[in-house]
C-alpha positions in Angstrom: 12.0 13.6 9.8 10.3 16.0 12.4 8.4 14.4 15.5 5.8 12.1 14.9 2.8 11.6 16.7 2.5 8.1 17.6 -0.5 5.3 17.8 -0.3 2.4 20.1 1.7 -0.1 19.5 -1.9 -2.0 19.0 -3.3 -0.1 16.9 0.1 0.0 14.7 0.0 -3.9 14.5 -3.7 -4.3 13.7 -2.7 -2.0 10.8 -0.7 -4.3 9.6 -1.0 -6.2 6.0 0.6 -8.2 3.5 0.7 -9.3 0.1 2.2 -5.8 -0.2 -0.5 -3.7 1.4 0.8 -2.0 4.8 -0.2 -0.5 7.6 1.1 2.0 10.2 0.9 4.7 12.5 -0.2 8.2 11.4 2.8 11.0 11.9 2.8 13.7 9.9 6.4 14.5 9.8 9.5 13.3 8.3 10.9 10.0 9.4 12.8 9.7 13.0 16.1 7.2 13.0 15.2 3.7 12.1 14.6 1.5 15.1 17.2 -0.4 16.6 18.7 -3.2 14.4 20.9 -6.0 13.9 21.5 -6.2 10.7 23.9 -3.5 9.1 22.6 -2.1 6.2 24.1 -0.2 3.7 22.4 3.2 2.4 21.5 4.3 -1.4 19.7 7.8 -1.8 18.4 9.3 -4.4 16.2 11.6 -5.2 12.8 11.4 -2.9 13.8 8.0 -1.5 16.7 6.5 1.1 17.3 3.0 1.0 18.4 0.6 3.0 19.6 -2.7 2.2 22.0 -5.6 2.7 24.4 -7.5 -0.1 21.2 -9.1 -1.8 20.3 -5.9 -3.2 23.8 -4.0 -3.6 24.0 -5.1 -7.8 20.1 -3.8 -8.0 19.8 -1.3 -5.5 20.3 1.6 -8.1 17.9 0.5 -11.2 15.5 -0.3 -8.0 15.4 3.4 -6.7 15.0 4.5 -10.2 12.2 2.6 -11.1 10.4 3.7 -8.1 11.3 7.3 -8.6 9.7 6.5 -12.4 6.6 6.5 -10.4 7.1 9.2 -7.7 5.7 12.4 -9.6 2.6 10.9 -10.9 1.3 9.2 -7.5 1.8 12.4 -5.9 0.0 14.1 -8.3 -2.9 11.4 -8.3 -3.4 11.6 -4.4 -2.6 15.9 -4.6 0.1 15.5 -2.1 3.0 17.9 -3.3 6.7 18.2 -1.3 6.1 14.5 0.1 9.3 14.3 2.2 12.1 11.4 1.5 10.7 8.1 2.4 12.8 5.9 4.1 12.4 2.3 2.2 14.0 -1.1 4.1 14.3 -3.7 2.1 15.0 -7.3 4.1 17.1 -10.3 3.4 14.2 -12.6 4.4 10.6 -12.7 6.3 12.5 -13.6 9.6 14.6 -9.9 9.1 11.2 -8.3 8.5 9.8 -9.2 11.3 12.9 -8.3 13.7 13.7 -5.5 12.2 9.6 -3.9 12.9 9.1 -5.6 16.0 10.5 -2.4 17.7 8.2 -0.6 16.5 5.0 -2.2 15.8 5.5 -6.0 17.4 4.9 -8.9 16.1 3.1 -9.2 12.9 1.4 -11.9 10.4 3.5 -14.9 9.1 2.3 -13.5 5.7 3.4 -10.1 5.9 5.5 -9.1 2.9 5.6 -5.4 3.5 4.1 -2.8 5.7 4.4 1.1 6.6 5.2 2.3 9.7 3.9 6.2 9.0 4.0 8.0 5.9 7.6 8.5 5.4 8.6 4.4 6.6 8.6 1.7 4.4 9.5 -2.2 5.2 9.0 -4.6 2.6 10.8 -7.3 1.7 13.7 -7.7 -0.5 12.9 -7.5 -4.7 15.5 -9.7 -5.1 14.0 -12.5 -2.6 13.3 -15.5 -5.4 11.8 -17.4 -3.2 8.6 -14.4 -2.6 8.4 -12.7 -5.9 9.7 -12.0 -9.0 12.3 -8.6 -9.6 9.6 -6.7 -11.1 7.3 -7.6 -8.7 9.2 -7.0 -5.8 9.9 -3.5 -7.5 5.7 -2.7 -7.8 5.5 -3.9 -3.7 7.6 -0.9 -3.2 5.9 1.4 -5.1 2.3 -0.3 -3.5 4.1 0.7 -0.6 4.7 3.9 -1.4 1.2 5.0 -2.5 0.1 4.2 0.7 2.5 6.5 2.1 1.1 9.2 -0.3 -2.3 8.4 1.4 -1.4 9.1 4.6 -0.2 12.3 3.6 -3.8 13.3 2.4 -5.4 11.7 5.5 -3.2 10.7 8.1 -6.1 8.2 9.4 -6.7 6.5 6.6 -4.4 3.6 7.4 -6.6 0.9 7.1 -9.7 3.1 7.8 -11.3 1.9 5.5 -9.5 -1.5 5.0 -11.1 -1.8 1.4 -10.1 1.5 0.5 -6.9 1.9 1.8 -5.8 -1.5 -0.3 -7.6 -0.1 -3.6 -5.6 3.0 -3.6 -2.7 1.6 -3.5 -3.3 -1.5 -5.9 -4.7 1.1 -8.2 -2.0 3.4 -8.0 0.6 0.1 -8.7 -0.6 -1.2 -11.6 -2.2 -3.8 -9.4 -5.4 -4.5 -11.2 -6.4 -8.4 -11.6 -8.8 -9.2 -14.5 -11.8 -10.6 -12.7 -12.2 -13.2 -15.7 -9.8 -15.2 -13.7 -11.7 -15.3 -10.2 -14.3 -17.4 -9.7 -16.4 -15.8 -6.9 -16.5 -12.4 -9.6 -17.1 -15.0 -12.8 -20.1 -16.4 -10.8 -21.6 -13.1 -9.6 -20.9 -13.1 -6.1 -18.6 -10.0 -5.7 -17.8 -9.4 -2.4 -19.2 -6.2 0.0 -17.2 -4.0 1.3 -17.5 -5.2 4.6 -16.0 -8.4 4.0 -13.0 -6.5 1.8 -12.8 -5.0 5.0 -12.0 -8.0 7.2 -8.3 -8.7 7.3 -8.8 -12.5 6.8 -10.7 -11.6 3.4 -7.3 -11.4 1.2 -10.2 -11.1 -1.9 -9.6 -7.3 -1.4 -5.9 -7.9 -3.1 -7.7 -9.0 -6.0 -10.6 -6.5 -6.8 -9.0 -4.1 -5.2 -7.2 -2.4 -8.1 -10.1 -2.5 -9.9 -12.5 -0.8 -7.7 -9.6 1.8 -7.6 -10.0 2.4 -11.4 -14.0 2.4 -11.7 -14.2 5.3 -9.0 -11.6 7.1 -11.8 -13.0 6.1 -14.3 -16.7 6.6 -13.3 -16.3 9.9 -11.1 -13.1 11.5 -11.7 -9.1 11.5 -9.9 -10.4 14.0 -7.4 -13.4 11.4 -6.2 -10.7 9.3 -5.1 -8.8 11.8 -3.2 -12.5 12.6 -1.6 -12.5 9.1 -0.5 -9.6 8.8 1.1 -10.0 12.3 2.6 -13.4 11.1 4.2 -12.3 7.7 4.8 -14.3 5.7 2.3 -17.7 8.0 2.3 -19.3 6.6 -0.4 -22.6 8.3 0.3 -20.8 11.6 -1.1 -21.3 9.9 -4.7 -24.7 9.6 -4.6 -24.7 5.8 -3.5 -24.8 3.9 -0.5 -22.6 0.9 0.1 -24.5 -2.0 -1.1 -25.1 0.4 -4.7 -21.3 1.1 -4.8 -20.8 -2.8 -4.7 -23.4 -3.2 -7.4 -22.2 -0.5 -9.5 -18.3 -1.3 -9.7 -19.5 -5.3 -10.2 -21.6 -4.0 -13.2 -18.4 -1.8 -14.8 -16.1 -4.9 -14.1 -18.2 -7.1 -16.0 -18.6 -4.3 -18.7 -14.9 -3.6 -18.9 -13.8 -7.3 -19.2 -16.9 -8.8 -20.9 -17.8 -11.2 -18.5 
């Protein structure tokens, strides 16, 4: 990719997030060679993606870049980011290789993490076919969680984290990550959560909602609302509410939607 400009290394690290969500610095041009490793991997291209990957993934590597390409067109199109150049995407053996292998280039990082970005067009996550994280398939949807917040960077390249809440719903949304909120107890007994505290980076409850505030800005203002938002960094105000009315409004289409 072409130059990059660069954050800090500290403000790439407090970018940083797990459970699939990533973080990262904000270049706007193509990837530049990977940082330094030890581990050899080998390379799979296809169409808008390069992997890299080691033995565990050499029988999958193929139906894996596939199923991620399935989903290339229509998050572009979502987020109105055309052209997005090839994404690099490294997958790792094992949490220990994650961490080694971004440590170059954004330090050290949470215990937890299971994927992060390190600009728009760099992907780390951790091996699909690592049993003892995730199942295949969802290994597979990490990527593509991944990858929709390398589509949002394209749109706004300081949206990493920026708002945390945000930045987590558009790409849970744009996964297929949506959690039915008749299965958490804190949504079950009324007590959603605001978004500052989705915004904390010790509050994981933003993994859980997050899809679904994702779909009730869709579904309530439009695709191009959620572009807006990630354009203006979370501006709720531009949809005729303020934050605490958002909260209140997407609690009352949750409990709508799922009966509740």
């Amino acid at each position: 990719m072409p130059a990059r400009r660069s954050l800090s290394r500290a403000s790439l690290a407090a970018a940083i997030l797990s459970l699939g969500g990533c973080g990262g610095s904000s270049p706007t041009q193509p990837p530049a060679p990977a940082a330094p490793s030890p581990i050899a991997f080998a390379s799979h291209e296809s169409a808008h993606f390069v992997f890299r990957h080691m033995p565990l993934d050499a029988a999958t590597i193929a139906a894996t870049a596939a199923a991620v390409e399935a989903q290339h067109a229509r998050i572009a199109d979502d987020l109105g980011v055309p052209g997005i150049p090839a994404v690099r995407v490294t997958l790792y053996p094992d949490a220990d290789a994650l961490r080694a292998g971004v440590a170059p280039i954004v330090g050290t990082i949470p215990g937890f993490a299971s994927g992060l970005v390190t600009g728009p067009a760099d992907i780390h996550v951790l091996s699909p076919n690592l049993g003892a994280q995730w199942s295949y398939p969802v290994g597979v949807t990490a990527i593509v969680h991944e990858f929709a917040h390398c589509a949002s960077m394209r749109l706004n390249p300081s949206i990493a984290n920026n708002p945390r809440w945000l930045w987590e719903s558009v790409a849970l949304y744009e996964a297929g990550q949506v959690v039915d909120p008749r299965t958490l107890a804190f949504m079950t007994a009324g007590q959603p959560p605001t978004l500052a505290e989705l915004n904390r980076i010790e509050d994981a409850r933003v993994y859980q909602v997050g899809g679904l505030i994702g779909a009730f800005v869709v579904d309530t203002w439009g695709r191009e609302a959620l572009r807006d938002l990630v354009r203006t960094n979370g501006r709720v105000q531009a949809l005729g509410v303020d934050e605490a009315g958002f909260t209140s409004r997407w609690f009352a289409y949750a409990r709508a939607r799922y009966g509740f």
